[in-house]
N, C-alpha and C positions, 0 to 999 in steps of 0.2 A: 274659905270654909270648905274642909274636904269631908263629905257628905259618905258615910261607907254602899259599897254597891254587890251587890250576888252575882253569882253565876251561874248559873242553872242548865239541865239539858232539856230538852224541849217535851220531856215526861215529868217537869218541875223538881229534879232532883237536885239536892244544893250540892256545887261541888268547889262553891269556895268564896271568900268575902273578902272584897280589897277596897282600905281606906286610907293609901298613900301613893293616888297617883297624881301626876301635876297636874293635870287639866280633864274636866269633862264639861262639853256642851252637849246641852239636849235639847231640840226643838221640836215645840208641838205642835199640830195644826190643827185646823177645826174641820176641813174639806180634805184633807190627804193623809196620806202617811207623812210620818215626820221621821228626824234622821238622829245622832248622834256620833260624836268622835271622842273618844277617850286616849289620853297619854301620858307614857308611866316607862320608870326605868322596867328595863329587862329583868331585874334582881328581884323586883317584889313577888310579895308570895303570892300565890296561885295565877302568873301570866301562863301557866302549863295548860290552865282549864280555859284561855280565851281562844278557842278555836269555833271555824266557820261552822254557825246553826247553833250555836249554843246561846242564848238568853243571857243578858245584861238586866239586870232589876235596881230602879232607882226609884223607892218610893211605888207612886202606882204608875210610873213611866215600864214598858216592859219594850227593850229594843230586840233583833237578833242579828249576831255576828255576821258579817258579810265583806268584810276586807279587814287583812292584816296586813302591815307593816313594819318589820324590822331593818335599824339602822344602827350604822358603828358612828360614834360621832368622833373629833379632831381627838388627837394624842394628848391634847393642855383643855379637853374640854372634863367638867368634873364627871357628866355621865359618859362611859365607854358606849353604851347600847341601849336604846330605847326599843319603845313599840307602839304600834299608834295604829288604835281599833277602829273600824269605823261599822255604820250598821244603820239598818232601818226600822222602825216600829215593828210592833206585832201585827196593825193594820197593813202592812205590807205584802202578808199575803195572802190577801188577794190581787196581788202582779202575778200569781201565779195561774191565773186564769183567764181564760175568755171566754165571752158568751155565745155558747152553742146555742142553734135556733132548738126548738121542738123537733125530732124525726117527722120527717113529710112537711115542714115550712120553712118558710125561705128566711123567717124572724121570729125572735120572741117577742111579743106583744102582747101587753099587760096595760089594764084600768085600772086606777086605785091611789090611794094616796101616796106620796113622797116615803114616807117608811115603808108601806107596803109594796112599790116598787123596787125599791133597794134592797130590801130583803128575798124578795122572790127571787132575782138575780140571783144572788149568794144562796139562797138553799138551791136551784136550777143547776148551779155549776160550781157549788162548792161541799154541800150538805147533802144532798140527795141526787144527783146527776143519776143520765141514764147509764151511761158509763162509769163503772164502780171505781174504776183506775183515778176516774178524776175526784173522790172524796179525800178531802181535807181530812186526816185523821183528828178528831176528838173536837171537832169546830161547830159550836150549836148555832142556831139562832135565837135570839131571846124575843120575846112575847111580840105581836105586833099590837102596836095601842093607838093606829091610824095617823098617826099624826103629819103634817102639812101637805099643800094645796093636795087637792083631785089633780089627776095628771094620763094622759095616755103615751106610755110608748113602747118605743121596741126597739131593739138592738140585736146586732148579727155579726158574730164576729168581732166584739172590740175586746180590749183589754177588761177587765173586770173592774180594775182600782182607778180608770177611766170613766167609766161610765159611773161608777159610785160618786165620783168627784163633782161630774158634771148633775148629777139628781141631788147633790150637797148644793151644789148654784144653786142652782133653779130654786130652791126649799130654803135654803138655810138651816137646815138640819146637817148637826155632823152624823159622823160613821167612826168607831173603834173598834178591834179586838183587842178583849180586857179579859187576864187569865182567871178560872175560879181554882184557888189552890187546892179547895178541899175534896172536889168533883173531878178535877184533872182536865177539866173541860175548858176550851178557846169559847169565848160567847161574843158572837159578832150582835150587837147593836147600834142603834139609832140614838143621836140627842139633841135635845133642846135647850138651848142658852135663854140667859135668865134677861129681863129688860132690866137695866138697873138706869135707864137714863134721868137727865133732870125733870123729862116731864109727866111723867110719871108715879101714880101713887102706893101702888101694890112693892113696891120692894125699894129696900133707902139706897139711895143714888147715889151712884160713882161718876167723879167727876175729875177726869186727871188736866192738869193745867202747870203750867208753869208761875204761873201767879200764886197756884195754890203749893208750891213747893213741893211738888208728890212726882215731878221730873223732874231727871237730870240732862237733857237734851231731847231735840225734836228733829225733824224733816218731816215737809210734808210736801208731797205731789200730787197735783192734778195733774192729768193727762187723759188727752181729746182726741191723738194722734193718729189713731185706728174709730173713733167713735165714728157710729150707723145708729141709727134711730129708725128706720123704714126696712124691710124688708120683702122683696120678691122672693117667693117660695114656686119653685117650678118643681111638681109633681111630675105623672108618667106622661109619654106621648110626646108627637113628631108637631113641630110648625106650630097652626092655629088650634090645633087640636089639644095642644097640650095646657094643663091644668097648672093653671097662674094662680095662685092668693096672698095677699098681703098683709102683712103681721107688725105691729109697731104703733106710735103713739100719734100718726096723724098727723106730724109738724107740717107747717108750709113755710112757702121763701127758701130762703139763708138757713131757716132755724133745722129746715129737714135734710137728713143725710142718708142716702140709701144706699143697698147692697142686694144684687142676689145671690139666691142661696140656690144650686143644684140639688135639689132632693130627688132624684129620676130612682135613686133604689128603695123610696118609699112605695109603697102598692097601696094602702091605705089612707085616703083622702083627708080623711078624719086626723091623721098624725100631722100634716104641714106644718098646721100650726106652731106644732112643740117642736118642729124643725126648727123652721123659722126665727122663735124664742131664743130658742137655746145661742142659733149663730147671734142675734143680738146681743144676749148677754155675754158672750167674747166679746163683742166690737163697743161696750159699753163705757161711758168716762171711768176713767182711775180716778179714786182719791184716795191716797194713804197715808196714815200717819207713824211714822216708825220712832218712837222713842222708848228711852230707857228709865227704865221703872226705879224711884226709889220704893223699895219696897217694904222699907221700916217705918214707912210714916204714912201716918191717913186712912189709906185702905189697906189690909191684910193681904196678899196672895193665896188665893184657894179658898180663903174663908169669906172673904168681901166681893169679890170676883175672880174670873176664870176663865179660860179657852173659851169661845164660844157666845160668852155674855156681850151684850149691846150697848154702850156705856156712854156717856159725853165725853168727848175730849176737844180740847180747845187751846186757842193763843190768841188770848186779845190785843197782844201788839199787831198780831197779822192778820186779823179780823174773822177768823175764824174759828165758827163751832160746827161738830160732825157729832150725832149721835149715830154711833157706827159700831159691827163686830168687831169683839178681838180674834182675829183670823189666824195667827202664830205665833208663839212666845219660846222665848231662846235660853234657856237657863243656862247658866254659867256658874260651874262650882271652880273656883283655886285654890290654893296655900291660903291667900291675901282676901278672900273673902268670896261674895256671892251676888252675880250681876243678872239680871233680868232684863232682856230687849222683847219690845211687845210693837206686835203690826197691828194697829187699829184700821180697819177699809179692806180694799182689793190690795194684794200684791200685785208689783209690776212684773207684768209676762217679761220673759229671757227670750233668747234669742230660739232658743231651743223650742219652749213653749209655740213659737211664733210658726216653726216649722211646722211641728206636729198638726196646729192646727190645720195650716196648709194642705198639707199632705191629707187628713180627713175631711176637707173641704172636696179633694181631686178625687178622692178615692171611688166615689159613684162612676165617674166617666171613666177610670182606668179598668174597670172590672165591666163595661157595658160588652 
């Protein structure tokens, strides 16, 4: 099912509609930007307007150009030349920033709830900076309406779609930039997924299973391999002097795992804590569930559930139920039809993930 897609330039002007390429995947997330690849012979009409920064529109997915590829393929192949787009959401940028502290502090530190941290951020360094150079052209914030936990922190110098990600953890709350066509305005908000689980009585339950024939395949992992349940949080100071506090669920025996955390570029005592937390929730169990959605039976796509929503899923050959997020979903349009792959839980960190943590793990002692 080949679905038609626009092109637009990043002032929303259309400059052209293609509904005959061979392949497009879109993945969404509910914590990050998500990505897409489209591929399509050379010959169709308007590959002249797929150029880098220009706007992909599928629906209310909105990606923007950021790699192209052109190939000659074999002399007995039927296509001579392809091309094959790739790109990341409209939530993507904010990779274009970092977070500058306040003039005269060494960090921005902020009380408030999970939206209303996230948002300050992006107005700080994307909406209203003190530096004019660094505004986002035409990028609002939309209303704050407080929503999840009370939270203190601060941040200095990280990436912007970093730290967004990691206030997504901790809350459960996603983050988009979603175009308003008629305003011309980027509108960065905050969301809330809907509980649709079994136990549940405010909204009717979704319940995906292979008994109940609404999948067409499963894998599911657990994984402990990195799990810490205890955390040492070491604040400022030399030796005995220095500020130790611990953060975690109390296990004893076998049952407890612990870790310290270097927090030495906190100044704020009061923040540890949300150190602390945060490196738990990296070293935390995996469970994931990755299967492919039938999506003409049972439940509806977008109308029954969605990105975001909290839902049961289960295999009772393998003795398991998860009421758990849908954290990413992978749309798939072809010639041959229309396939749906959905992350229910944590994704498993990459190799890469694994780095970066590292690396901001080290980052307090490289800069002492």
């Amino acid at each position: 099912m080949v679905v038609p897609i626009r092109i637009m330039d990043m002032d929303f002007n259309l400059l052209g509609e293609i509904d005959d390429y061979l392949s497009l995947i879109w993945t969404r997330r509910w914590h990050k930007p998500g990505e897409f690849s489209l591929h399509l012979d050379l010959n169709s009409l308007y590959t002249d307007t797929l150029k880098e920064d220009n706007l992909i529109i599928l629906g209310e997915n909105v990606g923007i150009i950021k790699y192209i590829q052109f190939a000659t393929g074999e002399e007995d192949e039927d296509m001579a030349e392809s091309v094959l787009i790739r790109g990341l959401t409209l939530s993507s940028l904010m990779n274009r920033r970092i977070t500058l502290p306040p003039q005269g502090q060494s960090h921005d530190t902020i009380k408030g709830t999970a939206e209303t941290v996230m948002k300050h951020y992006v107005k700080n360094n994307c909406v209203n900076p003190t530096d004019i150079k660094r505004r986002i052209p035409r990028l609002v914030v939309a209303a704050d309406l407080f929503r999840g936990e009370e939270l203190t922190y601060q941040s200095r110098l990280k990436a912007l779609d970093l730290e967004l990600e990691q206030l997504s953890l901790i809350s459960g709350l996603g983050w988009d930039i979603r175009p308003d066509y008629e305003s011309g305005y980027f509108v960065f908000d905050v969301f809330e997924g809907r509980d649709l689980t079994q136990n549940q009585t405010f909204n009717n339950p979704v319940i995906f299973s292979i008994e109940f024939d609404n999948i067409r395949g499963q894998t599911y992992v657990s994984n402990s391999l990195d799990y810490k349940n205890q955390a040492y949080v070491g604040g400022q100071g030399e030796g005995v002097e220095r500020t130790i506090i611990e953060v975690g669920d109390n296990a004893e025996g076998l049952d407890r795992y612990e870790v310290f955390v270097d927090a030495r570029d906190v100044e704020n005592e009061e923040l540890l804590p949300s150190r602390g937390k945060e490196k738990l929730l990296e070293l935390a169990k995996i469970q994931s569930f990755e299967s492919r959605i039938d999506h003409d039976s049972t439940f509806g796509y977008k109308k029954d559930w969605d990105l975001g929503d909290t839902v049961t899923i289960q295999n009772k050959k393998w003795g398991i139920t998860l009421n758990t997020r849908i954290t990413e979903i992978t749309e798939i349009y072809e010639p041959d039809g229309f396939k749906l792959e959905v992350t229910f839980g944590d994704t498993i960190p990459t190799l890469v993930d694994k780095i970066k943590s590292e690396i901001q793990a080290i980052a307090p002692e490289l800069t002492r």
